[in-house]
C-alpha positions in Angstrom: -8.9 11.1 1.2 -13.0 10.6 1.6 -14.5 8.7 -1.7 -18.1 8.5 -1.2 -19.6 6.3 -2.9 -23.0 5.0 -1.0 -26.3 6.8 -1.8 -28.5 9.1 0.3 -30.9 5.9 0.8 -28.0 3.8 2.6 -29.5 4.4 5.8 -33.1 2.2 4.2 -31.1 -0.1 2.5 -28.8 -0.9 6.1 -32.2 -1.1 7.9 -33.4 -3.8 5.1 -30.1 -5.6 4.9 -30.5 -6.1 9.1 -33.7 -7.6 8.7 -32.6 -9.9 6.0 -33.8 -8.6 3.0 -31.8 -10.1 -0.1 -32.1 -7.2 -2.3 -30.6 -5.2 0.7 -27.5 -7.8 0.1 -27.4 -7.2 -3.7 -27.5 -3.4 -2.8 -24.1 -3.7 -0.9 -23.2 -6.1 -3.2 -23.4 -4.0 -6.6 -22.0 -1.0 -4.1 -18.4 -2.5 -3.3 -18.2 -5.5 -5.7 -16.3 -4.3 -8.3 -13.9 -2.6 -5.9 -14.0 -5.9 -3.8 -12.5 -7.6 -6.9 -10.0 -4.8 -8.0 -8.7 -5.2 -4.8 -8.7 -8.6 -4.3 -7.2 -9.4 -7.7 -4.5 -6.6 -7.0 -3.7 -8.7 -4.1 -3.6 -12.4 -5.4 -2.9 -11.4 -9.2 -5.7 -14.3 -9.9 -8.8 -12.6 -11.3 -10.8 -16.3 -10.9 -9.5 -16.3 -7.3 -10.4 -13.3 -6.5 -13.8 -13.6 -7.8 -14.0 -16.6 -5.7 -12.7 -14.7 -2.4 -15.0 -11.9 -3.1 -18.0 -14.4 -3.0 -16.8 -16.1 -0.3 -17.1 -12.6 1.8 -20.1 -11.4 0.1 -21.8 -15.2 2.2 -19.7 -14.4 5.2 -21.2 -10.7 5.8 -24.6 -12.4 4.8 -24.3 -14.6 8.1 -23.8 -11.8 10.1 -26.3 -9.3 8.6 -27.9 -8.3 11.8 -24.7 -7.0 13.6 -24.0 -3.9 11.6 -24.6 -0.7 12.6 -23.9 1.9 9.9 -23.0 1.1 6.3 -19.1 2.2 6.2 -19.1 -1.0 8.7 -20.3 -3.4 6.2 -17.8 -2.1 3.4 -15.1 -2.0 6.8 -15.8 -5.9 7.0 -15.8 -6.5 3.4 -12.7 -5.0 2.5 -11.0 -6.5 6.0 -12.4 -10.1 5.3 -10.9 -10.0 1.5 -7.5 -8.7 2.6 -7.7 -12.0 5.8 -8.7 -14.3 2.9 -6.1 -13.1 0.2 -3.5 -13.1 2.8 -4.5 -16.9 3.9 -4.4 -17.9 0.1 -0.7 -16.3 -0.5 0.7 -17.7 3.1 -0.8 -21.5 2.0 0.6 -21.3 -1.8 3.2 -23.7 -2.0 4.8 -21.8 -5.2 4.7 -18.3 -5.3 5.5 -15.9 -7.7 7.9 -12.8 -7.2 4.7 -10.4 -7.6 2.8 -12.7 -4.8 5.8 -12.8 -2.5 6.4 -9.1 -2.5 2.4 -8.8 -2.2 2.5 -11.2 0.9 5.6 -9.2 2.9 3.1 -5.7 1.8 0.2 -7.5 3.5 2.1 -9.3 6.5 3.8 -5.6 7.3 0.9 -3.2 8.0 -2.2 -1.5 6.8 -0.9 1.2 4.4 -0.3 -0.2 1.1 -4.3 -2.1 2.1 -5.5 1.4 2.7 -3.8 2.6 -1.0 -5.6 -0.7 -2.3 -9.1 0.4 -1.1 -8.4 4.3 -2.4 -7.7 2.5 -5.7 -10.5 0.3 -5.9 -13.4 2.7 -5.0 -11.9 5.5 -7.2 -12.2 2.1 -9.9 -16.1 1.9 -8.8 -16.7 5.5 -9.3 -14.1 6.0 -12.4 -16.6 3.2 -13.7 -20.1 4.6 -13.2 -18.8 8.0 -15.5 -17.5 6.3 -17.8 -20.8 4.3 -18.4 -22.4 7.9 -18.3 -20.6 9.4 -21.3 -21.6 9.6 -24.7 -21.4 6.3 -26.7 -18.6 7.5 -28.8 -16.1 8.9 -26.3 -17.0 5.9 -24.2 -16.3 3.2 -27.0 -12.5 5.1 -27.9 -12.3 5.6 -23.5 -12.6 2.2 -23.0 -10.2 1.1 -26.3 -7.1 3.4 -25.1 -7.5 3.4 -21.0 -8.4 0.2 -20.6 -7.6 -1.9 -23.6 -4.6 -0.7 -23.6 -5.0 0.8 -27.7 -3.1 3.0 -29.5 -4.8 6.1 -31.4 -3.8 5.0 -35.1 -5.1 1.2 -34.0 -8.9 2.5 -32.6 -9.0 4.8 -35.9 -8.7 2.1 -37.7 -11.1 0.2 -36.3 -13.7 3.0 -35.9 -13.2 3.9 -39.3 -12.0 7.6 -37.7 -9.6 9.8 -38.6 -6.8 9.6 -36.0 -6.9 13.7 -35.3 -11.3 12.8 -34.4 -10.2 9.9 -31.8 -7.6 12.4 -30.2 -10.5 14.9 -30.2 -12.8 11.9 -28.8 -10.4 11.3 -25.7 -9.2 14.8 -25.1 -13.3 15.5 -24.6 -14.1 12.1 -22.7 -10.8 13.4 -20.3 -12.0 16.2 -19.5 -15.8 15.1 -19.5 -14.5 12.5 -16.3 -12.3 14.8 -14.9 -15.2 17.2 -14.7 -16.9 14.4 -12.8 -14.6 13.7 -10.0 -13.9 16.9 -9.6 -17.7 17.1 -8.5 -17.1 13.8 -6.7 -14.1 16.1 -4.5 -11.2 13.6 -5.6 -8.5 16.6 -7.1 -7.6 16.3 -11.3 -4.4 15.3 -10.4 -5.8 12.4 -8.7 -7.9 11.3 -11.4 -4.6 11.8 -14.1 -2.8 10.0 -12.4 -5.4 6.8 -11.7 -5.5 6.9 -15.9 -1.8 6.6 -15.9 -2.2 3.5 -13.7 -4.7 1.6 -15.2 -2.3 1.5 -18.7 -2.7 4.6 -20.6 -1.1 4.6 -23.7 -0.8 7.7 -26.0 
């Protein structure tokens, strides 16, 4: 599966970034940051440390702006250079948890659970950029259930809503995104189940 994600002006914004133009850099930056930290955090189950590798890329791929060539490169180099430094951090941690050791074993054995990782993380950046674009007040009860983790009866209260409108107000933000990736290509079922993973609660 394809997830585009870059704009139709990548192509200015790769010529810019090889001639060393910042904003070019805070282009590719906003473009697989978020995803950069999904990933990175999934990895190291350390949001601060991932942060940190994230940045520590983001400076590395800045020192070598003038070798790439197209821009699924730079997000190739990105996403390679977080998985090295994640893996480096794991293998040097002198106590691990059972999360980081199983993580370490998924990362020392090959490239497919990375390649599940990355799906994840850009279907994250673009889950994000709809759910920014929807009406404030399916956004607000959106963000409260899928990623807050809320229950229906606990946002009503708070929104001063009946519970039956915040059902209403998700069932309409649902199928609002799900109209949205399916324009993107990624399949409904897709999207479902990414909701389910990122704590759904009814």
């Amino acid at each position: 599966m394809t997830l585009k994600v870059e704009g139709q002006d990548d192509h200015y914004w790769l010529e810019e970034f090889r001639k060393g133009n910042e904003k070019a850099l805070a282009h590719f930056y906003q473009l697989h940051g978020k995803g950069l930290t999904f990933f990175s955090s999934r990895l190291l189950q350390d949001v601060d440390e991932a942060r940190d590798v994230v940045s520590d890329c983001i400076v590395r791929l800045w020192s070598k702006h003038a070798d790439f060539s197209d821009p699924q490169s730079i997000k190739a180099f990105l996403y390679i250079s977080c998985r090295n430094a994640c893996l480096n951090h794991l293998a040097h941690l002198k106590v691990k948890s059972a999360a980081q050791e199983t993580l370490l074993r998924e990362l020392e054995r090959g490239e497919e659970t990375i390649l599940l990782d990355i799906i994840k993380s850009e279907m994250l950046h673009i889950l994000d950029r709809e759910i920014e674009a929807l009406p404030d007040t399916l956004k607000e009860v959106f963000k409260r259930i899928y990623i807050e983790g809320k229950k229906t009866d606990e946002i009503a209260v708070e929104l001063g809503l009946s519970v039956k409108t915040v059902r209403n107000y998700k069932a309409n933000a649902v199928e609002y995104l799900k109209t949205a990736m399916l324009k993107r290509g990624i399949s409904g079922a897709a999207y479902l189940a990414f909701l389910m993973m990122i704590n759904a609660k009814p």
